[in-house]
C-alpha positions in Angstrom: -32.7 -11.3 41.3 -35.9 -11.0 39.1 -35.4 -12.0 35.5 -37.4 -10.3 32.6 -38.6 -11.3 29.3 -36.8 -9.5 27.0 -39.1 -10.2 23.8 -41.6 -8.6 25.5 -39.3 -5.2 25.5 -39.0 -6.1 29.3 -35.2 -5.8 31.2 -33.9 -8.8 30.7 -31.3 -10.2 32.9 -27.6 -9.5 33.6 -26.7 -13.2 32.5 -28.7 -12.8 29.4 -27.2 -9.5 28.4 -23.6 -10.6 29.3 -24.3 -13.9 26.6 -25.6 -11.5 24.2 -22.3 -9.2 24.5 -20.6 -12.0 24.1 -21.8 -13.0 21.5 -21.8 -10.1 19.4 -18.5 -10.0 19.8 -17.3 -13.3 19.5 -19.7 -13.1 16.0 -17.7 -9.5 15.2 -14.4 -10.7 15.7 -15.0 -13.8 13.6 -16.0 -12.1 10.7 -13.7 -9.2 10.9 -10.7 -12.0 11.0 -11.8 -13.8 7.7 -9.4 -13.7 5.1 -9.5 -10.5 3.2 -10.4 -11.5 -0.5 -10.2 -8.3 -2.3 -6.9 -8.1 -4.2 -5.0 -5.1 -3.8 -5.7 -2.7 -7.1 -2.9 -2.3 -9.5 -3.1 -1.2 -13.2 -0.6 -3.5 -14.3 -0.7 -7.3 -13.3 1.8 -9.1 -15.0 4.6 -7.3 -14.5 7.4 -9.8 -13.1 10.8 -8.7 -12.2 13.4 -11.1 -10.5 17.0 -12.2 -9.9 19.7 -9.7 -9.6 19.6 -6.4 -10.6 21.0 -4.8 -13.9 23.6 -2.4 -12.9 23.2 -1.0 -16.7 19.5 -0.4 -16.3 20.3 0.6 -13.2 22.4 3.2 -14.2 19.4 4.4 -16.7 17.0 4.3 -13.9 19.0 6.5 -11.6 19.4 9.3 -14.2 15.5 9.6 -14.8 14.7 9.6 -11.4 17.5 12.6 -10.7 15.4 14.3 -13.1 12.1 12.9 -12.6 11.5 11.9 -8.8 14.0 13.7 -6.5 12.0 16.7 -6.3 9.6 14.7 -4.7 11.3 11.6 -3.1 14.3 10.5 -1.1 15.8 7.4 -0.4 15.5 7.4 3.5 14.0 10.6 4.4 10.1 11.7 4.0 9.9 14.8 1.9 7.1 15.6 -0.3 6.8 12.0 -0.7 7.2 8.7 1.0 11.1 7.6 1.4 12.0 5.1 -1.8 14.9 3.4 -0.4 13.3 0.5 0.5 10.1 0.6 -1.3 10.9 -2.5 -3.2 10.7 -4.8 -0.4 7.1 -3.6 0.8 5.8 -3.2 -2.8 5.5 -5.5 -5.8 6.4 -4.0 -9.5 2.9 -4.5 -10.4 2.7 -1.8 -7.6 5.7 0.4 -8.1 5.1 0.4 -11.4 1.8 1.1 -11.7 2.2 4.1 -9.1 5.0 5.4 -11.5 2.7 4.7 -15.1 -1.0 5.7 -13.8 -0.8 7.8 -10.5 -4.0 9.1 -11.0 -5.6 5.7 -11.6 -3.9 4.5 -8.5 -4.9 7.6 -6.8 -8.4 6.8 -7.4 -8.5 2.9 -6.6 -5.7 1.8 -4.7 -6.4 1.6 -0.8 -2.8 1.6 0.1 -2.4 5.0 -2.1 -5.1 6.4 -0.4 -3.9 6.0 2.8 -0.4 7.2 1.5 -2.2 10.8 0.3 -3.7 11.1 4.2 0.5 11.2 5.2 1.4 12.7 2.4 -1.5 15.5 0.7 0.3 16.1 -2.7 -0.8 13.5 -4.9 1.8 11.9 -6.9 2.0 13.9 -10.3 2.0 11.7 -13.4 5.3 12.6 -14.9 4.4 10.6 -18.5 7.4 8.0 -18.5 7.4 4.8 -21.0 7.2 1.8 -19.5 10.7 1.7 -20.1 12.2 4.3 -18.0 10.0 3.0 -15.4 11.6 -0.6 -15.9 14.7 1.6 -15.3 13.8 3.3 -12.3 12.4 0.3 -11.0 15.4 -1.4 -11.3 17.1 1.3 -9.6 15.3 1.2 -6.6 15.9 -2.3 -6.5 19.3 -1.3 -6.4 19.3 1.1 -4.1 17.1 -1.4 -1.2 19.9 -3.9 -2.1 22.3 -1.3 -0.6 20.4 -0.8 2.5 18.0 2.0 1.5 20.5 4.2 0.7 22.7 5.6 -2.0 
């Protein structure tokens, strides 16, 4: 087989084209499998909520989002929005919280949010709770993934 210079915009040869391949990819799939070190975007970033849950707040939490959130969420089933039964174990409270707080910040920054509007087209509406009937709901939801998802 005749080889060709390929820096002279000549054919060049299979071998040479195969090592190039190669090596795009090998160069492609290195970089793409780096370690990602853009944080995730949240509006809050301190937000730290552990041990077990407060049945109390709880309790608080489930009323506002009966009036708040059910016309929008379930626990287990998609609706309008994305099911919440469970949402504690996928998302931090710097999330959650942030979501509940600044949904149209989050709309606009947030990655993960965008990729929930594409599944879901109505944009979370912000429905102007203090950060303490979020804490509540929070800690409802909490609850309610303790209990398998479901009320």
């Amino acid at each position: 087989m005749k080889k060709y210079n390929y820096q002279n915009g000549e054919k060049a040869s299979r071998a040479t084209l195969k090592n190039l391949i190669i090596t795009a990819f090998a160069f492609i799939a290195l970089v793409s499998c780096g370690e990602k070190t853009k944080p995730e975007y949240t509006v809050l970033k301190d937000v730290n909520i552990t041990g077990p849950v407060n049945p109390a707040l709880a309790a608080d939490g489930e009323k506002v989002f009966k009036e708040k959130c059910t016309a929008c969420h379930k626990y287990a089933d998609k609706y309008v929005g994305p099911p919440l039964g469970k949402v504690t174990e996928r998302r931090t409270a710097n999330f959650i919280l942030s979501q509940i707080l600044y949904p149209e910040q989050m709309i606009k920054n947030n990655d993960t949010i965008k990729a929930l509007i594409a599944q879901f087209p109505t944009p979370m509406a912000n429905q102007h709770l203090s950060m303490d009937q979020a804490k509540a709901v929070y800690e409802h939801l909490r609850a309610i993934a303790a209990n398998g998802g479901n009320k």
